[in-house]
C-alpha positions, 0 to 999 in steps of 0.5 A: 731690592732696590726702589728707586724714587721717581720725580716727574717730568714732561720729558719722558721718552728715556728711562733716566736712572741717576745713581747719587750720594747725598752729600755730592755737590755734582750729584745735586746739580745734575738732579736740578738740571734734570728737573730744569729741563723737565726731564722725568727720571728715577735716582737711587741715593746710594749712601742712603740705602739700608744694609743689604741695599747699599750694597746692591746699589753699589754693585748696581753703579759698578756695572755701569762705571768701574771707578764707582764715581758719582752722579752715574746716570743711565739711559735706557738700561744701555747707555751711561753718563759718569759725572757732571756732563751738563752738555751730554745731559742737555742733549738726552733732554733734547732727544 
């Protein structure tokens, strides 16, 4: 079972679930612009994950995003947002 890590923000009106790797520069940015607008969400750092769980992680990113690129990011388990789209990611925190 995955257990996503949460960080904490003022905005919290969206359930975020960032889906990253930790060697990506885009999946780095896009947590920093989240905390920079203090928006709270959960992320799961897929090559992170032991065994069974990467591979629950990546079916998990399939889902939502077919080419299984990173940062996928989720809203309120309907909604999705592949890759660095700092102007989409601006207006969830607006919301």
């Amino acid at each position: 079972m995955l257990e996503p890590k949460h960080v904490e923000g003022m905005h919290n009106k969206h359930k975020v679930l960032l889906y990253t790797l930790t060697t990506c520069g885009w999946c780095r940015k896009a947590k920093a612009l989240l905390q920079e607008l203090s928006v709270a969400y959960d992320y799961v750092d897929v090559d992170d994950q032991e065994g069974g769980n990467r591979e629950l992680a990546k079916q998990e990113v399939l889902k939502w995003n077919p080419a299984c690129s990173f940062p996928t990011i989720v809203l309120d388990g309907k909604d999705c947002v592949v890759g660095f789209q700092e102007d989409k990611i601006r207006e969830l925190a607006a919301e």
